[in-house]
Structure formats: C-alpha cells, structure tokens
DOZAGU-443224 format. One record per residue: residue in three letters; x, y, z of N, C-alpha, C in turn. Coordinates in nm, 3 decimals, decimal comma. Last residue first. Example, Ala and Ser with C-alpha at 12.3 -4.5 7.8 and 13.67 -1.06 7.14 Angstrom:
BEGIN
   aa     n_xx     n_yy     n_zz    ca_xx    ca_yy    ca_zz     c_xx     c_yy     c_zz
  ser    1,285   -0,225    0,708    1,367   -0,106    0,714    1,290    0,003    0,787
  ala    1,319   -0,569    0,780    1,230   -0,450    0,780    1,320   -0,330    0,780
This chain:
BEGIN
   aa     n_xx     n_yy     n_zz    ca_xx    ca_yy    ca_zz     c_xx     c_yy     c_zz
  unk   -2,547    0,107   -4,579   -2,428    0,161   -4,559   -2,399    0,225   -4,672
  unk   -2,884    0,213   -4,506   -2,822    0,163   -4,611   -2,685    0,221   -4,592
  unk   -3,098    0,283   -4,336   -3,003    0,222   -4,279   -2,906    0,165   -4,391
  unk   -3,259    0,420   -4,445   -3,291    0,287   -4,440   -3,189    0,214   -4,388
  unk   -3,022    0,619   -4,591   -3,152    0,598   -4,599   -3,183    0,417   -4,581
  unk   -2,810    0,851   -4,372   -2,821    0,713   -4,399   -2,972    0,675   -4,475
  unk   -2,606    1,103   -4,278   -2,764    1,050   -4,293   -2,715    0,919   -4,407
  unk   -2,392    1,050   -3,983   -2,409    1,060   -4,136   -2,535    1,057   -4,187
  unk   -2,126    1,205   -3,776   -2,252    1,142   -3,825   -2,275    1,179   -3,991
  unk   -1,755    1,085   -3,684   -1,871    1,200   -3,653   -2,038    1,140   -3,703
  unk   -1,535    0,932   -3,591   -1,581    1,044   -3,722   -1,617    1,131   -3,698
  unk   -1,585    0,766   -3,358   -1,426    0,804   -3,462   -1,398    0,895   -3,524
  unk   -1,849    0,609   -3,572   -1,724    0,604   -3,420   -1,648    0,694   -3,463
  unk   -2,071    0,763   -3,700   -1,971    0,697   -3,734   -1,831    0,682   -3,619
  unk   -2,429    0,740   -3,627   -2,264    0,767   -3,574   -2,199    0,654   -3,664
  unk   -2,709    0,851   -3,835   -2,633    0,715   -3,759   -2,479    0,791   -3,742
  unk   -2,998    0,887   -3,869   -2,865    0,996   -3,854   -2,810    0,872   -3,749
  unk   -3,177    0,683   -3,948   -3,127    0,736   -4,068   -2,998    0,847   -4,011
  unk   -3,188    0,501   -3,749   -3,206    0,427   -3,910   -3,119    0,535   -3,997
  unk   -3,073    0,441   -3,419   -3,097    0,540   -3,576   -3,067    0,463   -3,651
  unk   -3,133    0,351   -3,112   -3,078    0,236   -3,275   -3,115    0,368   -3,437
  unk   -3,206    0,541   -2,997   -3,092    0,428   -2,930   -3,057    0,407   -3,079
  unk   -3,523    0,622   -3,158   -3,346    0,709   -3,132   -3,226    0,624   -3,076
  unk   -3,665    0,460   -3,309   -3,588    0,432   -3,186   -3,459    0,511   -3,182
  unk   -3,761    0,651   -3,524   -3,848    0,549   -3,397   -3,827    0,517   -3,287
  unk   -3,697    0,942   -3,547   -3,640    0,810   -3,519   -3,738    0,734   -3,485
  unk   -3,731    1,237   -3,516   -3,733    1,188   -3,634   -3,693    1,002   -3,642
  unk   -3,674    1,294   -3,249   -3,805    1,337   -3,326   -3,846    1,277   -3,430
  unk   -3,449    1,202   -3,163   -3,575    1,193   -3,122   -3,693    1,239   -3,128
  unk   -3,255    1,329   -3,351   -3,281    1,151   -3,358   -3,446    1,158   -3,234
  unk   -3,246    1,577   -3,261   -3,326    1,532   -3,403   -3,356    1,413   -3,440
  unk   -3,146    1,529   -2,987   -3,300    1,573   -3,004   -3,360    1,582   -3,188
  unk   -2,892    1,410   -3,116   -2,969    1,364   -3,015   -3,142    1,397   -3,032
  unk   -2,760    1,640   -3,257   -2,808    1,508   -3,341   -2,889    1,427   -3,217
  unk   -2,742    1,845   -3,028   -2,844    1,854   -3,126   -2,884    1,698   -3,217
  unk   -2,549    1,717   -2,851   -2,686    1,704   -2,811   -2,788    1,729   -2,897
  unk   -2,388    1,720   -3,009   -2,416    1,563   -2,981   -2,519    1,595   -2,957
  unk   -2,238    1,957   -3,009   -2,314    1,889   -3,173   -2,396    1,799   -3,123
  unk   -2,131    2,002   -2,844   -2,266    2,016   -2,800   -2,328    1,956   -2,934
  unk   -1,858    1,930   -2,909   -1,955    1,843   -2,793   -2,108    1,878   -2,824
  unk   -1,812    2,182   -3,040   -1,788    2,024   -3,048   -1,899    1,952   -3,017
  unk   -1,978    2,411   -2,824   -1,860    2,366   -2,879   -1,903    2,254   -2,943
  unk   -2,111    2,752   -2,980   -2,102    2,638   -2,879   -1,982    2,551   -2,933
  unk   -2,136    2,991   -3,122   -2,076    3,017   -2,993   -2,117    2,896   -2,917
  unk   -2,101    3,097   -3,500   -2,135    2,981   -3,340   -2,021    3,002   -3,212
  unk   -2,060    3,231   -3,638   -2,146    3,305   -3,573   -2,132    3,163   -3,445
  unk   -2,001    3,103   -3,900   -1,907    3,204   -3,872   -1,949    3,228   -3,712
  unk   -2,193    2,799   -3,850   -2,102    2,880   -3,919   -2,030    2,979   -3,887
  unk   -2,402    2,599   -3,824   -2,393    2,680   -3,713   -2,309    2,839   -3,789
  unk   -2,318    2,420   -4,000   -2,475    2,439   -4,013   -2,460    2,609   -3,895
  unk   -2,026    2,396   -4,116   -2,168    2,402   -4,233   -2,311    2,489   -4,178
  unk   -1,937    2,404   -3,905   -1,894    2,527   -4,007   -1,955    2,508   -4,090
  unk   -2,034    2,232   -3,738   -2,041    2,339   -3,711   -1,994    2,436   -3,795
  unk   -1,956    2,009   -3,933   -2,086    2,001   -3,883   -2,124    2,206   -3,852
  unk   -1,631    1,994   -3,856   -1,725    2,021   -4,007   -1,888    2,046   -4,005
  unk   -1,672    1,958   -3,599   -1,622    2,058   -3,669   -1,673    2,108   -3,807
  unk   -1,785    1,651   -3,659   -1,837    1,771   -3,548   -1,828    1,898   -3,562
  unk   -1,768    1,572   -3,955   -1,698    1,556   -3,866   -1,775    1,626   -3,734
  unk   -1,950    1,360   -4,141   -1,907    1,483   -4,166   -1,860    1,495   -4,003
  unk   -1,984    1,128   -4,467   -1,983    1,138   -4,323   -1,921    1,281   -4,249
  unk   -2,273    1,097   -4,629   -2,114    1,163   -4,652   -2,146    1,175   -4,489
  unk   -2,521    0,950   -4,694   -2,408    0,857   -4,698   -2,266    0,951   -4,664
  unk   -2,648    1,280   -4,837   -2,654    1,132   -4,810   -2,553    1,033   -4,817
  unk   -2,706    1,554   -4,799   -2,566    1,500   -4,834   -2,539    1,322   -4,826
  unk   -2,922    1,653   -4,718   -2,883    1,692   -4,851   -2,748    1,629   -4,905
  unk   -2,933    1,529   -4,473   -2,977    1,507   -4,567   -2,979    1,506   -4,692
  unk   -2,723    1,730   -4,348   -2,688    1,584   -4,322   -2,771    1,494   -4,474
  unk   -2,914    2,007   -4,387   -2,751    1,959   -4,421   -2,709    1,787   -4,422
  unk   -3,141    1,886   -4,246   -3,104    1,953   -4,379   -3,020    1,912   -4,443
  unk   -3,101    1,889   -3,981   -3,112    1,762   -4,040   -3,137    1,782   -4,231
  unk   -2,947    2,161   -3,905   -2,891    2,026   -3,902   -2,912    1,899   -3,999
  unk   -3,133    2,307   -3,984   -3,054    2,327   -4,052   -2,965    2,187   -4,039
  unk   -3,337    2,201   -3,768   -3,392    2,169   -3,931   -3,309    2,202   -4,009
  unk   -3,206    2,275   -3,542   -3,261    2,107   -3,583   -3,274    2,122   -3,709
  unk   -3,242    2,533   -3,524   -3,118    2,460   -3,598   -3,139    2,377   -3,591
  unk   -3,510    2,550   -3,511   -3,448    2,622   -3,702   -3,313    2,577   -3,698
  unk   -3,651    2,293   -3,429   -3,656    2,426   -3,423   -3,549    2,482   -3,543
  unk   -3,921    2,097   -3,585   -3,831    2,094   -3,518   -3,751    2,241   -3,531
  unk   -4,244    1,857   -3,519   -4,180    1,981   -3,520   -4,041    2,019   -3,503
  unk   -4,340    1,681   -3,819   -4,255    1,676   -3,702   -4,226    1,807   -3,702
  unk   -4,624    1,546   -3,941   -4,542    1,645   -3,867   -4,501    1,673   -3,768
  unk   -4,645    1,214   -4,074   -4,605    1,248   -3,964   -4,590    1,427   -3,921
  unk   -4,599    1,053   -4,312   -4,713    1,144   -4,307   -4,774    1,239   -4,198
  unk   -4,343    0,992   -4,202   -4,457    0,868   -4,233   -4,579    0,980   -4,234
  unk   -4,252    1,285   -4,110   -4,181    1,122   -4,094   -4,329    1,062   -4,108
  unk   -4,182    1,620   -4,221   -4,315    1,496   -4,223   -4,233    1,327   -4,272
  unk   -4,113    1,954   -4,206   -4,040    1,781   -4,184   -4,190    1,699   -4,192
  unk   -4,065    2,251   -4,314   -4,155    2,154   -4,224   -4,081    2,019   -4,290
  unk   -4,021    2,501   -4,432   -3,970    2,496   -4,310   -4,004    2,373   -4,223
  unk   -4,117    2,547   -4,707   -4,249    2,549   -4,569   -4,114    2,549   -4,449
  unk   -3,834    2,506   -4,790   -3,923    2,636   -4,840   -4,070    2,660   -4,708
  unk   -3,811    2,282   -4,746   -3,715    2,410   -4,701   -3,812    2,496   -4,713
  unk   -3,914    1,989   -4,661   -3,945    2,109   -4,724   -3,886    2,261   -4,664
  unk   -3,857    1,660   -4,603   -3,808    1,775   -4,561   -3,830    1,873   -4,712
  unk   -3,950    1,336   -4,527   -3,998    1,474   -4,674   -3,932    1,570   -4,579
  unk   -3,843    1,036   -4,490   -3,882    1,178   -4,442   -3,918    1,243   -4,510
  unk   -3,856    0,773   -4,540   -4,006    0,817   -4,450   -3,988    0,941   -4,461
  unk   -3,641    0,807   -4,747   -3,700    0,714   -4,709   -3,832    0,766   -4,664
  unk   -3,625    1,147   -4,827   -3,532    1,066   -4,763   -3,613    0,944   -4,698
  unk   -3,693    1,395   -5,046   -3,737    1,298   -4,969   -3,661    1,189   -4,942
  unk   -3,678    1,767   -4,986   -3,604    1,623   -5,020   -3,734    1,449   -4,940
  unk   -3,818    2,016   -5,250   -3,814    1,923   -5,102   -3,717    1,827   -5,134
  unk   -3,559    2,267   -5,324   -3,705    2,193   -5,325   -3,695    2,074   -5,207
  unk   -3,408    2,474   -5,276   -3,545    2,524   -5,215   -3,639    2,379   -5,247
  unk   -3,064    2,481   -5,066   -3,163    2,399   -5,190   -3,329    2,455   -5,172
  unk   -2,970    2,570   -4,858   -2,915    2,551   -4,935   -2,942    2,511   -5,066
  unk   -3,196    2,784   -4,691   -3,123    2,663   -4,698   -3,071    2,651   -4,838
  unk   -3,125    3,125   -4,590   -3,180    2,994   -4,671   -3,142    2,930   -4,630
  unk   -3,071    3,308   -4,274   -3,038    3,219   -4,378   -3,112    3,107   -4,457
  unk   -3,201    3,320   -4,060   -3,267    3,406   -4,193   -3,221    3,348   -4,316
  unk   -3,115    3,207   -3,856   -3,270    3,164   -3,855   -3,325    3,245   -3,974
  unk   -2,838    3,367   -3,847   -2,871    3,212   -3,834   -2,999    3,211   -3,869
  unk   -2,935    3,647   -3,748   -2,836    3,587   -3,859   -2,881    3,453   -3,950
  unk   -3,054    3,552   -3,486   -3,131    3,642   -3,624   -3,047    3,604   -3,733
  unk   -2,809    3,497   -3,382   -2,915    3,403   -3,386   -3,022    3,452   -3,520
  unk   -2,616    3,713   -3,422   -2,613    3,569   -3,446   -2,691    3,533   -3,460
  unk   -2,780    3,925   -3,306   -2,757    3,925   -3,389   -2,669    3,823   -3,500
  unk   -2,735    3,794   -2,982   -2,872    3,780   -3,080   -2,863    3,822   -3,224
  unk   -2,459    3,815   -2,982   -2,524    3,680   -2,948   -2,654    3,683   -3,009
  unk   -2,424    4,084   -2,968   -2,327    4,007   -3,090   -2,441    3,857   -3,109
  unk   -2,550    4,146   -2,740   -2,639    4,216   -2,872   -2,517    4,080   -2,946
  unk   -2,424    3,971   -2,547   -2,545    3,958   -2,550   -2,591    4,019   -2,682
  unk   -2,160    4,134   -2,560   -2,125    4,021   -2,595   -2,330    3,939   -2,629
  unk   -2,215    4,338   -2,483   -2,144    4,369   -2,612   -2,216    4,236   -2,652
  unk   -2,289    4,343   -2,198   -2,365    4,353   -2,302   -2,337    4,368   -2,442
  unk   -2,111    4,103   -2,064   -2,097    4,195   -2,109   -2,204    4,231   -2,199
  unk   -2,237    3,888   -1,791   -2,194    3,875   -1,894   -2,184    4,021   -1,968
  unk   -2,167    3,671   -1,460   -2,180    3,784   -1,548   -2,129    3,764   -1,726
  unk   -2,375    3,400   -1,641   -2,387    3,580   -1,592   -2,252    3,540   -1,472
  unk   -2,338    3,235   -1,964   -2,344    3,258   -1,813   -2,340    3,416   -1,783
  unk   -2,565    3,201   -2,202   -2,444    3,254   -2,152   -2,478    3,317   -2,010
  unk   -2,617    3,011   -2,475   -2,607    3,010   -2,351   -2,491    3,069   -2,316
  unk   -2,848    2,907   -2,782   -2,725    2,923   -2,693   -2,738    2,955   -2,603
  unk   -3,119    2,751   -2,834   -2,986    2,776   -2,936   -2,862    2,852   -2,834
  unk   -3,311    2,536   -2,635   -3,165    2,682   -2,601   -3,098    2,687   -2,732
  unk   -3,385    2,292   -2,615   -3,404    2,397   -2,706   -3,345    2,502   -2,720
  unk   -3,320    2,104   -2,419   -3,408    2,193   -2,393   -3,499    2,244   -2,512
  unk   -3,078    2,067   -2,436   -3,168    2,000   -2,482   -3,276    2,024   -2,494
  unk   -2,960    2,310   -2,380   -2,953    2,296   -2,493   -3,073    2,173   -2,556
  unk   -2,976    2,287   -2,068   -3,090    2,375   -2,181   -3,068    2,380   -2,283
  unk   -2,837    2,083   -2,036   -2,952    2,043   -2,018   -3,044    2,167   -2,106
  unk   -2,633    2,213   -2,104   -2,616    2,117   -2,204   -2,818    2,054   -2,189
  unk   -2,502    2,353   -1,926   -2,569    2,440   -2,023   -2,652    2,339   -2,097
  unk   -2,575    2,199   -1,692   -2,682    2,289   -1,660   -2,671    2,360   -1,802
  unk   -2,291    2,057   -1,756   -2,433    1,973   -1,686   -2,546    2,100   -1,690
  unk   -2,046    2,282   -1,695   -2,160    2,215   -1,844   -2,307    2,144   -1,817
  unk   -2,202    2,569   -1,484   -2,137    2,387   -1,499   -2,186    2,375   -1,651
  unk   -2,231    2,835   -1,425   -2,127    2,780   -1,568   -2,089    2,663   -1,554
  unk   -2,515    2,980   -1,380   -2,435    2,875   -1,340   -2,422    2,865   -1,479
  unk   -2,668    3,211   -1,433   -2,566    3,231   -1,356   -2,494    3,070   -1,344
  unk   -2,754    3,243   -1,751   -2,757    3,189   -1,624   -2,638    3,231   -1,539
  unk   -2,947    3,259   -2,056   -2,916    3,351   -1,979   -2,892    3,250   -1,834
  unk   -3,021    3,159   -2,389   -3,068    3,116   -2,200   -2,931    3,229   -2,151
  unk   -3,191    3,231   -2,649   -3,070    3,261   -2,611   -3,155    3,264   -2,430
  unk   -3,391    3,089   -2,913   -3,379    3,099   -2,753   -3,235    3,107   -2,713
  unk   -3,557    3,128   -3,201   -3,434    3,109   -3,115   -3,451    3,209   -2,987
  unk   -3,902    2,989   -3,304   -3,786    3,106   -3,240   -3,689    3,090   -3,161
  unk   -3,974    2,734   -3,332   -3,870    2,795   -3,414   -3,798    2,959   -3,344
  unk   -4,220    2,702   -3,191   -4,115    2,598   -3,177   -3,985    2,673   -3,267
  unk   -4,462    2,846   -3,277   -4,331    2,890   -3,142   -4,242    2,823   -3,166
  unk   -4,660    2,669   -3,318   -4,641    2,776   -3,331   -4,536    2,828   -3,345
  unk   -4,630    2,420   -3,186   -4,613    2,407   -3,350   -4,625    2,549   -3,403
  unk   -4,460    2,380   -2,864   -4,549    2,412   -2,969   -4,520    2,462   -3,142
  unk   -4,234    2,255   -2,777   -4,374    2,159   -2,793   -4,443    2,244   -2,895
  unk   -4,084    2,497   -2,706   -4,020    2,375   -2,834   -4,147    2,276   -2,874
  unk   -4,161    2,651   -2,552   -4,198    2,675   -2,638   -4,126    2,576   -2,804
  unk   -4,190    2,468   -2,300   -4,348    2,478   -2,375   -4,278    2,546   -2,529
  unk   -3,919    2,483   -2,281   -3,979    2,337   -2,327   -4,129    2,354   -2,376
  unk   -3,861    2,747   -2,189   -3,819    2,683   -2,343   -3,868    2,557   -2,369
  unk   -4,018    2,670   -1,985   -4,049    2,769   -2,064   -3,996    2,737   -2,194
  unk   -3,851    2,546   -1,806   -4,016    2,495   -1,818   -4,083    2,549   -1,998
  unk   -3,595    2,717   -1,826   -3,594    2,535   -1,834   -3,743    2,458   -1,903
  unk   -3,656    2,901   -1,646   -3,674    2,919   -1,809   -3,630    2,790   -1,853
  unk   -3,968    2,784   -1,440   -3,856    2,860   -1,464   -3,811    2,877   -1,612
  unk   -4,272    2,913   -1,284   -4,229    2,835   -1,451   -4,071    2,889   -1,419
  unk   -4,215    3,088   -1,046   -4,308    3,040   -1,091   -4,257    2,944   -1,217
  unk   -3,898    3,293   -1,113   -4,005    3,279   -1,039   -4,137    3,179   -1,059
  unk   -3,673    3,163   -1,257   -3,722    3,271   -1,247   -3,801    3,193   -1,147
  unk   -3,358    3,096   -1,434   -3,358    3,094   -1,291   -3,518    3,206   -1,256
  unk   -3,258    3,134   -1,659   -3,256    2,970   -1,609   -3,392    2,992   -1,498
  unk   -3,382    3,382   -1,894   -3,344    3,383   -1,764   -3,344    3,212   -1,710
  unk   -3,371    3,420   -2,225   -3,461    3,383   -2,144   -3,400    3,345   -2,023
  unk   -3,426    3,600   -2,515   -3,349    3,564   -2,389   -3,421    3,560   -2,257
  unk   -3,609    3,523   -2,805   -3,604    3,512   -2,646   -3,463    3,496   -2,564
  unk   -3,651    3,706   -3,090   -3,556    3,626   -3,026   -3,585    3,632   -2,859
  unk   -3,886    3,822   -3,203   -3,810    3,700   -3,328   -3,681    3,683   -3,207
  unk   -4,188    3,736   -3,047   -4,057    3,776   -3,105   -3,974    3,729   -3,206
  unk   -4,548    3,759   -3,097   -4,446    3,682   -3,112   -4,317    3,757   -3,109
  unk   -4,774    3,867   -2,870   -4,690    3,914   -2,968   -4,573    3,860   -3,009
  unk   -4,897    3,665   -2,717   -4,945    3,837   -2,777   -4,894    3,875   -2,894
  unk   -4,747    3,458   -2,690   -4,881    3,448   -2,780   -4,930    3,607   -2,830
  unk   -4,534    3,573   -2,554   -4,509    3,504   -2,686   -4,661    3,491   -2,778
  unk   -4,673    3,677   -2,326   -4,605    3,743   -2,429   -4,626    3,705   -2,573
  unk   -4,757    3,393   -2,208   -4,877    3,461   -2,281   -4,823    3,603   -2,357
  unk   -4,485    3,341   -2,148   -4,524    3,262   -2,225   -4,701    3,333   -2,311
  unk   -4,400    3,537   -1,946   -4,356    3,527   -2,051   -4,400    3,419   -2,197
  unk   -4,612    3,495   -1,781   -4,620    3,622   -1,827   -4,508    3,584   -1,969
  unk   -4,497    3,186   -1,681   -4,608    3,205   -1,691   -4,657    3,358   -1,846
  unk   -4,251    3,331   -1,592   -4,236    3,229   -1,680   -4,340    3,239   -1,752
  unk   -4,150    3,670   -1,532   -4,162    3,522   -1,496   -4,237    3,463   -1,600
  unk   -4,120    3,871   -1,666   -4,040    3,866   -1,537   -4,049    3,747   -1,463
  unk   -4,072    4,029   -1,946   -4,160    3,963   -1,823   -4,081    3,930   -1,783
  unk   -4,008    4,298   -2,212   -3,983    4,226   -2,108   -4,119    4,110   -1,997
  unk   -3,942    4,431   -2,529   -4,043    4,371   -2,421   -3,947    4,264   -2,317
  unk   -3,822    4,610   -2,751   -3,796    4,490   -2,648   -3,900    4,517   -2,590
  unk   -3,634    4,619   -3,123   -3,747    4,648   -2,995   -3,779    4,572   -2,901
  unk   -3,327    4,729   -3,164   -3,432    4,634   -3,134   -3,546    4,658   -3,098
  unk   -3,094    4,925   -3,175   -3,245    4,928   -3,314   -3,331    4,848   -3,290
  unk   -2,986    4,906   -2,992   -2,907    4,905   -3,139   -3,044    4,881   -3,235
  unk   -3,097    5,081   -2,794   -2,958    5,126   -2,854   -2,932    5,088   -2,993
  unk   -3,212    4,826   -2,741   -3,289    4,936   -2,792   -3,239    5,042   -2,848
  unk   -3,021    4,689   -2,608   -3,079    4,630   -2,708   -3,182    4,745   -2,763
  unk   -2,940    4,866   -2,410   -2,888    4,856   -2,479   -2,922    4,787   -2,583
  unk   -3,219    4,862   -2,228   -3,135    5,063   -2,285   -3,030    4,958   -2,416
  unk   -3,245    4,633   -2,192   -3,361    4,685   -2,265   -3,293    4,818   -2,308
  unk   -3,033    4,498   -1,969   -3,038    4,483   -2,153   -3,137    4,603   -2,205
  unk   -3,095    4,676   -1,834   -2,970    4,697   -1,867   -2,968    4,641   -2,014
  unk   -3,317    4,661   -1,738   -3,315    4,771   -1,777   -3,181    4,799   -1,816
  unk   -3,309    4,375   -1,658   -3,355    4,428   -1,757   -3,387    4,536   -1,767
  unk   -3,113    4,422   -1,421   -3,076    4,356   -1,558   -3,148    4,382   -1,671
  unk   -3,261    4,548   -1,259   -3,136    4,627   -1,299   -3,119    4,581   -1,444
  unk   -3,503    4,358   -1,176   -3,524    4,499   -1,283   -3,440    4,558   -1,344
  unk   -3,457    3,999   -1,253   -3,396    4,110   -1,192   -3,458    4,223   -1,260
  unk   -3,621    3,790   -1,355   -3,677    3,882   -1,257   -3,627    3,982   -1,230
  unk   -3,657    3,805   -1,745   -3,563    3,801   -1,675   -3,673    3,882   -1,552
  unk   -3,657    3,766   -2,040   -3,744    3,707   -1,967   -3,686    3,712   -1,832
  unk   -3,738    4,004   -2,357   -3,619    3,966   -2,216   -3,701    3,879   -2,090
  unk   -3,778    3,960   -2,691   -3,829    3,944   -2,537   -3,738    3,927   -2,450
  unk   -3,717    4,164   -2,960   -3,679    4,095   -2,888   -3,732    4,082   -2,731
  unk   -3,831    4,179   -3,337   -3,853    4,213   -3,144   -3,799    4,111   -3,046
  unk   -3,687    4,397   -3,522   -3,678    4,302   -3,482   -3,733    4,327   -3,358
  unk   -3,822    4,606   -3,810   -3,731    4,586   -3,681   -3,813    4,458   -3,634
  unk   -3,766    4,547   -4,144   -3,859    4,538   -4,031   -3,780    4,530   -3,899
C-alpha cells in the first residue's frame, strides 16, 4: 500500500521541494500550509507520516502536534518537526510535544526521505511478544496497541508504547540510555542519549500518578531506567 505523507509547511518553494521528491520515491503527499487546514487534513484523510513545520501561520506546529498527541485517533502517527532553529531548548520542547524527530532547516532532501522511511520503519515493527503484559495497574496489549492504568486508557504514541514495552517486558533489568536506543529506537535513530529522558518523562506522565515519585519507570542514578512493579526493588 503506498504510504501518505502530509507536508505542513507555509513556504510554497519548500513544499514543492519536498512534494517532487517525496513523490519521486513512491509517496503520496498532501500538503497545508497552516495549522488549523492541517489538522482537518488529518481527519480527511489520515497519513501515515506528518512533517510538520515549528513555525506556521495561525496554530503553529508546536499547537498541532499537541492536538494530535491528545487525540485517541491520531495520537500514533509519527511526527517528523521541521525548523529553522537548532537550539536544543526548541528540539527537546517538540519532542515533548510528541515530535518522533527533528530537523533543522537547512536540510537536504536525501536526508528528509531517509528520516520518514525511518519513522514508517519504526511504527511497522512488531513488538517483541504478541500477548498482553500485565504489570501491577498496567495491561499493555501489543497486539491492540493499547495501555490501560487502573481500567484507565492511556493514550500513548508508537515510541512511548515501544518504550514502555520494552522496559516492561523486562522487569527489574536496568538498561542504559544507549542500550535503550538500540532496543527501542534501533538502526534508524536520529536522536541522542539525552533525549531518552524526555521520552521516559512523557510515559511517566501518562502512566504515573505522580510522575516526580515513579512507582513503576524508576531512575537508576548512574545507569539509566528500569520498570519496577509496585515499586518493588
């Protein structure tokens, strides 16, 4: 099945620069041009990957990846952010965001098709096990793709759920940042170290009561993180 990809971008050059070359390699694309248009896209016609512009008109793509992490629809399609600013402080905020990745402008279109054919990559892969796990309050179901804390559904996007997967399926094993990223992210990742933090962050705040104090994805100083049931060392 071909793939559809949305470009959310105001410039016209740019998106007629991605759209000749993502169409080059077999994609199919749609474009909008602001936030608003890009969000009744997504309802028209779902994609299977958003690159999505920081910087637009009306809704920016900051606003945008946050409606589409709230919703229980949407919340899973990977979001590749697009920006002209290369402070960390601005990638790290759209990672929290939801951003599976980020790349400053200028950027090579080699480097943009490699980047979504990552993400597609990433979001097709099984998980490692097909039956459910149940971890104290959690039920994680690979197979539905769905989490439920205390009878709870939690939404979370496809690398949150590879994240809290992996950690899960491995109870009490403590696993490094590095190690983290060659389990869950793998051949294909284009973030660093660091950014691990922000993902165990937004899964501790979905899945936590009190994200500050984690019961179950707890830091090991020093190490890295671990799933934990009940807080059991």
């Amino acid at each position: 099945m071909v793939k559809k990809i949305l470009i959310v971008e105001d410039e016209s050059d740019l998106i007629k620069l991605l759209k000749y070359n993502l169409e080059k390699e077999g994609f199919r694309v749609s474009y909008a041009t602001d936030g608003s248009i890009a969000l009744a896209e997504v309802r028209r016609d779902p994609p299977d990957v958003v690159i999505l512009d920081l910087m637009l008109p009306g809704l920016d793509g900051l606003e945008v990846c946050r409606q589409l992490r709230r919703s229980d629809k949407f919340s899973r399609i990977p979001v590749l952010m697009l920006s002209a600013r290369s402070e960390e402080a601005d990638r790290i905020v759209g990672l929290e965001l939801g951003a599976d990745d980020y790349v400053t402008k200028p950027f090579s279109m080699r480097e943009v098709v490699a980047r979504v054919r990552a993400l597609l990559r990433r979001n097709e892969q099984a998980g490692p096990q097909k039956s459910k796990l149940q971890r104290g309050d959690i039920m994680i179901d690979p197979m539905a793709h769905s989490v439920m804390v205390s009878g709870r559904t939690v939404e979370l996007s496809a690398l949150e759920f590879r994240l809290l997967h992996h950690l899960a399926s491995h109870p009490g094993m403590v696993f490094s940042r590095d190690q983290l990223l060659d389990s869950v992210w793998g051949n294909d990742r284009t973030v660093t170290p660091r950014s691990v933090d922000v993902y165990i962050r937004r899964v501790r705040e979905k899945i936590e009561n009190q994200p500050q104090q984690p019961i179950y994805v707890q830091t090991v100083h020093g190490v890295g993180y671990r799933f934990a049931v009940n807080g059991d060392e």
